[in-house]
C-alpha positions in Angstrom: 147.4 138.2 82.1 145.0 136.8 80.3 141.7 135.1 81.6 139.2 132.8 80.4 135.8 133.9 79.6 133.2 132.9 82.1 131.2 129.7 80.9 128.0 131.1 79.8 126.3 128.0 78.6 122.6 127.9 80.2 122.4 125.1 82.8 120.0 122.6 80.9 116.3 122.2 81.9 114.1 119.5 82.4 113.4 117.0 79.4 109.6 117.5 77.8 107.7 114.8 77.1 106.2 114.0 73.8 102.8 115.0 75.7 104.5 118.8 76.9 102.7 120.8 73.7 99.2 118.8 74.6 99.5 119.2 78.3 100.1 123.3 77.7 97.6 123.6 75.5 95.4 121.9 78.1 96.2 124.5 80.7 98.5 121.8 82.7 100.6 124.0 85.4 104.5 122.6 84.5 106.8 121.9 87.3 110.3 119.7 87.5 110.2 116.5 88.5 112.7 113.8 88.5 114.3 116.2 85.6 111.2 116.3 83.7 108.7 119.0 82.9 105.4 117.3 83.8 101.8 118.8 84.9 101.3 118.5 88.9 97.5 119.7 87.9 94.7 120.8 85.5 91.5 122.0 87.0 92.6 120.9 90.4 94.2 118.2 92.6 90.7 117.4 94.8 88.6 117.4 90.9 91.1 115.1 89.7 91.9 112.7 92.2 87.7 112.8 92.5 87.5 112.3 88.9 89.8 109.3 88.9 87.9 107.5 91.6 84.6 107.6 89.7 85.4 107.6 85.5 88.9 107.8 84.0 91.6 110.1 83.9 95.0 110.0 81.8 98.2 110.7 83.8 101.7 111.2 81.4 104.3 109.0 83.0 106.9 108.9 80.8 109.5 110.1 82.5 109.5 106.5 84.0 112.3 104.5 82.5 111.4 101.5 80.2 113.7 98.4 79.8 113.5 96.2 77.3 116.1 93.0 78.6 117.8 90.7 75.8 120.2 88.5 75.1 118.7 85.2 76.2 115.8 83.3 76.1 112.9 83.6 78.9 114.5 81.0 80.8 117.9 81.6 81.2 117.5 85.8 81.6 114.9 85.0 84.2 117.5 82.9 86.2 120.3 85.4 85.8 117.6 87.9 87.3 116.7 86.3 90.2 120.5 86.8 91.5 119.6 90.6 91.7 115.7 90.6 92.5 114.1 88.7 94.8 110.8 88.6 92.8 109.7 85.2 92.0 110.7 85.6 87.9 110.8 81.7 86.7 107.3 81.2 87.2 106.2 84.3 85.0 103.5 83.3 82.7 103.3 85.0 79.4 101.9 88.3 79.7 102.3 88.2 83.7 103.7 90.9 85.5 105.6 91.0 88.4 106.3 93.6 91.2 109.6 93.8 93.2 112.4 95.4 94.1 116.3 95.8 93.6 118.5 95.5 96.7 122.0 96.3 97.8 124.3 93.9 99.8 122.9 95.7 103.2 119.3 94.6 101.6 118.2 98.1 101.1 116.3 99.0 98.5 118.0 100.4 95.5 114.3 100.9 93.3 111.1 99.2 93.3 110.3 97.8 89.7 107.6 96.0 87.5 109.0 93.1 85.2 107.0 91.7 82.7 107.4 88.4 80.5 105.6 89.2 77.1 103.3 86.9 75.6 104.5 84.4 73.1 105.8 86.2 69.7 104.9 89.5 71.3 108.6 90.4 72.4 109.9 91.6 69.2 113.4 89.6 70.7 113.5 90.7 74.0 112.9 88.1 77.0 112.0 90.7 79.4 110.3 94.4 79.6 111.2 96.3 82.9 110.0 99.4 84.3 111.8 101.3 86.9 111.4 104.9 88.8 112.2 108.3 86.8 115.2 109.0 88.8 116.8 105.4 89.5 116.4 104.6 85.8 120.1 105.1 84.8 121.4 104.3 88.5 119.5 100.7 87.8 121.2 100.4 84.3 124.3 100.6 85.9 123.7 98.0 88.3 122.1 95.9 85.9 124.9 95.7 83.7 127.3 95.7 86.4 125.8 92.7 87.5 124.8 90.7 84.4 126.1 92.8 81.8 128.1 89.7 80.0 124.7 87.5 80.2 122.5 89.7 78.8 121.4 93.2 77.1 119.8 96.1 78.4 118.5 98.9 76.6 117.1 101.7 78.5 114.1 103.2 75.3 114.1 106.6 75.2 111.9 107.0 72.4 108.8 105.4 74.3 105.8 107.4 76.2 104.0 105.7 78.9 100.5 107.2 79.7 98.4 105.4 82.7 94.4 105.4 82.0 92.9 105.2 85.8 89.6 104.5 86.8 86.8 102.8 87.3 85.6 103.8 83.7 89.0 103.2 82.1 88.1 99.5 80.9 85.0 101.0 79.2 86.7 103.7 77.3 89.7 101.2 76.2 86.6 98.3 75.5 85.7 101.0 72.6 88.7 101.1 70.9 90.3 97.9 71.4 89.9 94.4 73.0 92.6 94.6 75.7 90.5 95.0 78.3 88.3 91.5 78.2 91.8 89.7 77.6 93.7 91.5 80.6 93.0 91.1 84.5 95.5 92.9 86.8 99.1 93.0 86.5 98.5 91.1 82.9 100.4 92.7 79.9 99.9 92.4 75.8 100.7 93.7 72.7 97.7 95.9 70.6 96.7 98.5 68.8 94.2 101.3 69.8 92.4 102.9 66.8 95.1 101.2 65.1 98.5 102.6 67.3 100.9 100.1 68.0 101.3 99.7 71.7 101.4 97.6 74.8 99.3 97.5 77.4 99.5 96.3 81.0 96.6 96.5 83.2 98.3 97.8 86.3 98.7 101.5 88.1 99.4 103.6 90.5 96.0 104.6 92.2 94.5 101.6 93.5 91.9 101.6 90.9 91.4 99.6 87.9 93.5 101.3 84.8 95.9 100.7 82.4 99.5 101.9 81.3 100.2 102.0 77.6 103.6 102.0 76.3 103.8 103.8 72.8 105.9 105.3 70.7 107.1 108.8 71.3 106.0 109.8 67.7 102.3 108.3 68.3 101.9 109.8 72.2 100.0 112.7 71.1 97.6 111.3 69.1 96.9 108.6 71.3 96.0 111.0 74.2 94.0 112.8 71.8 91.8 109.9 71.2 91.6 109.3 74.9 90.6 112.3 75.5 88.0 112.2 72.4 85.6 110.0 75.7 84.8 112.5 77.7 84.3 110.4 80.5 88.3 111.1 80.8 90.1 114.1 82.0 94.0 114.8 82.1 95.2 114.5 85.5 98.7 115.7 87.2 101.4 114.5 89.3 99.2 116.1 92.6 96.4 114.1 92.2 98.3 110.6 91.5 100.2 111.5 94.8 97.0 111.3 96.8 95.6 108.6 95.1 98.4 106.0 95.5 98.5 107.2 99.2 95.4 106.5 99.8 96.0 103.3 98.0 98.8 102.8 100.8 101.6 102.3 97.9 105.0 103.2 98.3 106.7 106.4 96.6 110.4 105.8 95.8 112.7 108.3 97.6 110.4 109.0 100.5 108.6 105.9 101.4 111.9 103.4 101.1 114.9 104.2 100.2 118.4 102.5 99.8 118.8 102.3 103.9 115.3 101.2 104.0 115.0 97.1 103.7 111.9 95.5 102.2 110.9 94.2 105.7 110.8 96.9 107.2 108.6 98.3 104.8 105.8 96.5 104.9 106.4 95.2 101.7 107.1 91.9 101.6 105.1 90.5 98.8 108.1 92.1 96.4 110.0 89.0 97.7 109.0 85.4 96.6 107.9 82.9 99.1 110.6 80.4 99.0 113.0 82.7 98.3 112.4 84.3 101.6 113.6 80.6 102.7 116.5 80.5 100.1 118.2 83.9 100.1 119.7 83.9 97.1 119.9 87.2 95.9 122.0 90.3 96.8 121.2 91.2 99.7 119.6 88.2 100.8 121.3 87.3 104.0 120.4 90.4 105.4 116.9 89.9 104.3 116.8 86.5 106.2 118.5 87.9 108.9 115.7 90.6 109.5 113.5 88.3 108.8 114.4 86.0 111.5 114.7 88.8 113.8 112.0 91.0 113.2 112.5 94.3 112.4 113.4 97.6 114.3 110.6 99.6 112.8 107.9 99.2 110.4 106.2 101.7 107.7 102.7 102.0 109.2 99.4 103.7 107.8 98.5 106.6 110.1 94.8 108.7 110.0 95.0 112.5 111.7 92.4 114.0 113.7 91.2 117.6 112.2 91.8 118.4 108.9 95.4 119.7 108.5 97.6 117.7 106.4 100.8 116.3 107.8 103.8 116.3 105.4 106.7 114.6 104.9 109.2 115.2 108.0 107.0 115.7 110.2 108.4 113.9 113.8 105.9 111.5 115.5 106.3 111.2 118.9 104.8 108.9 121.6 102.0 109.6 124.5 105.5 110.9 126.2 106.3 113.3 123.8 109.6 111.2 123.0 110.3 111.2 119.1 109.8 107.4 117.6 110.1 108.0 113.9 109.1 110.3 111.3 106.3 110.6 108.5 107.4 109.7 104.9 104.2 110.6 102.9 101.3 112.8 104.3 98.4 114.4 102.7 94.7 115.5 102.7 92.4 113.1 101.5 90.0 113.6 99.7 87.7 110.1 99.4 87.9 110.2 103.3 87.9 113.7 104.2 90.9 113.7 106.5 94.3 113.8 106.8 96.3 110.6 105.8 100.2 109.9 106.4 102.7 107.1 106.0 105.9 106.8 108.1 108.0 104.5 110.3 107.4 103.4 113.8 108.6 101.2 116.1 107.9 97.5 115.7 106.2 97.6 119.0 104.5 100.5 117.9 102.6 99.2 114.7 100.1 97.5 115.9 96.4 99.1 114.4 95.0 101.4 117.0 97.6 102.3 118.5 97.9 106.4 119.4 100.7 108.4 117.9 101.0 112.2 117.3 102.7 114.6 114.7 104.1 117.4 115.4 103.1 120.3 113.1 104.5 123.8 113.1 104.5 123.3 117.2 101.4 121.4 117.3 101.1 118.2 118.3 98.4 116.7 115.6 96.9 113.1 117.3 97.0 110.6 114.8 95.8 106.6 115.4 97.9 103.8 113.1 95.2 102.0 111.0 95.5 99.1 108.3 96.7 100.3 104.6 95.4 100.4 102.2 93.3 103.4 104.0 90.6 103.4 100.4 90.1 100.0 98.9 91.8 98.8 96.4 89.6 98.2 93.3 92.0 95.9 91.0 90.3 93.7 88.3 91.1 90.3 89.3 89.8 89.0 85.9 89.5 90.3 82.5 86.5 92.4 81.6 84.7 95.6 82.2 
């Protein structure tokens, strides 16, 4: 009898970014995440996220998926949009941005997601730019040519880097090399060149602090970062510290914060949905949006500070003054800009109020926590253009 020979081919690993050589040679510490090898620190999650909050430090994203949509003109692709996101698209100036978030029939979320309208003659032919978590990006694709497939293109770019500049001195160090930042406020996108690379940059972020992302080729990544890096008022910083900045910026992280069970009511995030199309519903998953809506919902994602100084992670039960289990923590951490330990999770409606006392239980202990209004550090967004 004869028998196959066992499969021997090596189970793939993560995809490098065009940055992996740079961040190695910059003694990054490699991990997998959302099938990517990416830093998770340099010198140290607390000097980085410390850094960020008073200069500028350069996080590698790229392992977020970029969309450019086609097809159609602004008008008509924006429409066809709106039937899947409930994001106010129509009124998108050029160069506006806009958050929101792609829903099932049940109105849970499926991915939260930035479009952008590009300014005028800055789209190369494309209506539309979308970005869209690391590990939803193909799952979105599908959906979004599921859906409007036969209206218009999508092309998922694999060949693009996306590098996030955050901090309060990251207008400065851009202001040196380009104009971008006295043309951009918050959430405002353009085409330029830094020290002469192509590239577009959108004044937005994940830390609560002024910043920037820049999408750029693959083939010019390196160099760019090297120029950033060339100010040394900016450091490289990992996936740690960008974890306990956005927390303490009270934003949501895909996959733990919300999820496809979790509706955008619920979460606490209802600016993803336009104004009168909270009225309208028309959108997948509308109906059930309207029907929470009118309702109220069950529970609520709620901000939570811990007394003492132990962190209280993800999965952590909460319980009430009873000791009887009302939800669960989704995010928890250390932070550093308050000196205490910070946690998102969900809670009853009647629950959510700010003040009220909760507790964790940690390892056995119960950890005595109070819910408290997010964002739990100030945002610092520029509202206008300038430094």
């Amino acid at each position: 009898m004869s028998h196959s020979p066992p499969d021997t081919k090596p189970a793939p690993g993560p995809k490098k970014t065009a940055l992996f050589d740079l961040h190695v040679s910059m003694g990054g510490r490699m991990v997998d995440f959302a099938g990517y090898s990416l830093p998770v620190q340099f010198s140290g999650l607390i000097d980085e996220h410390n850094h960020t909050r008073k200069s500028a430090s350069l996080f590698d994203v790229s392992h977020m998926g970029q969309v450019s949509v086609g097809g159609a003109d602004f008008a008509s692709a924006a429409a066809a949009l709106e039937t899947i996101l409930p994001g106010n698209l129509q009124n998108l100036k050029p160069g506006g941005m806009r958050y929101t978030v792609l829903l099932n029939a049940d109105g849970g979320i499926e991915d939260d997601l930035i479009v952008t309208r590009p300014a005028e003659g800055e789209g190369g032919g494309k209506c539309l730019f979308i970005v869209v978590n690391a590990a939803r990006k193909d799952h979105d694709m599908k959906i979004f040519r599921q859906f409007l497939g036969s209206e218009l293109e999508f092309e998922l770019h694999e060949d693009r880097s996306l590098l996030a500049l955050q901090g309060p001195m990251a207008a400065r160090v851009l202001a040196n090399l380009g104009d971008a930042p006295h043309k951009l406020a918050f959430m405002q996108s353009m085409a330029s060149s830094i020290s002469g690379i192509r590239c577009r940059i959108s004044r937005c972020g994940y830390t609560g602090e002024d910043g920037f992302e820049i999408s750029v080729a693959d083939s010019s990544a390196p160099d760019l970062a090297s120029i950033l890096y060339g100010d040394q008022r900016v450091m490289p910083a990992g996936l740690g510290a960008r974890d306990s900045l956005r927390l303490e910026a009270g934003l949501c992280l895909y996959g733990h914060d919300m999820k496809d069970t979790t509706d955008p009511v619920s979460a606490n995030i209802l600016f993803a949905i336009g104004k009168k199309r909270r009225e309208t519903g028309d959108f997948v998953g509308g109906d059930a949006v309207l029907s929470i809506l009118k309702n109220g919902p069950k529970a609520l994602r709620v901000g939570i500070v811990f007394d003492g100084r132990m962190p209280v992670r993800e999965g952590a039960e909460l319980v009430d003054g009873n000791g009887e289990k009302i939800g669960c923590i989704t995010s928890g951490t250390f932070a550093p800009t308050l000196g205490s330990p910070i946690a998102m999770g969900y809670v009853p409606a009647s629950m959510s109020e700010t003040g009220t006392a909760v507790s964790a239980i940690v390892r056995g202990r119960k950890i005595s926590g109070t819910v408290t209004s997010m964002p739990f550090v100030p945002q610092r967004y520029a509202r206008r253009p300038g430094l």
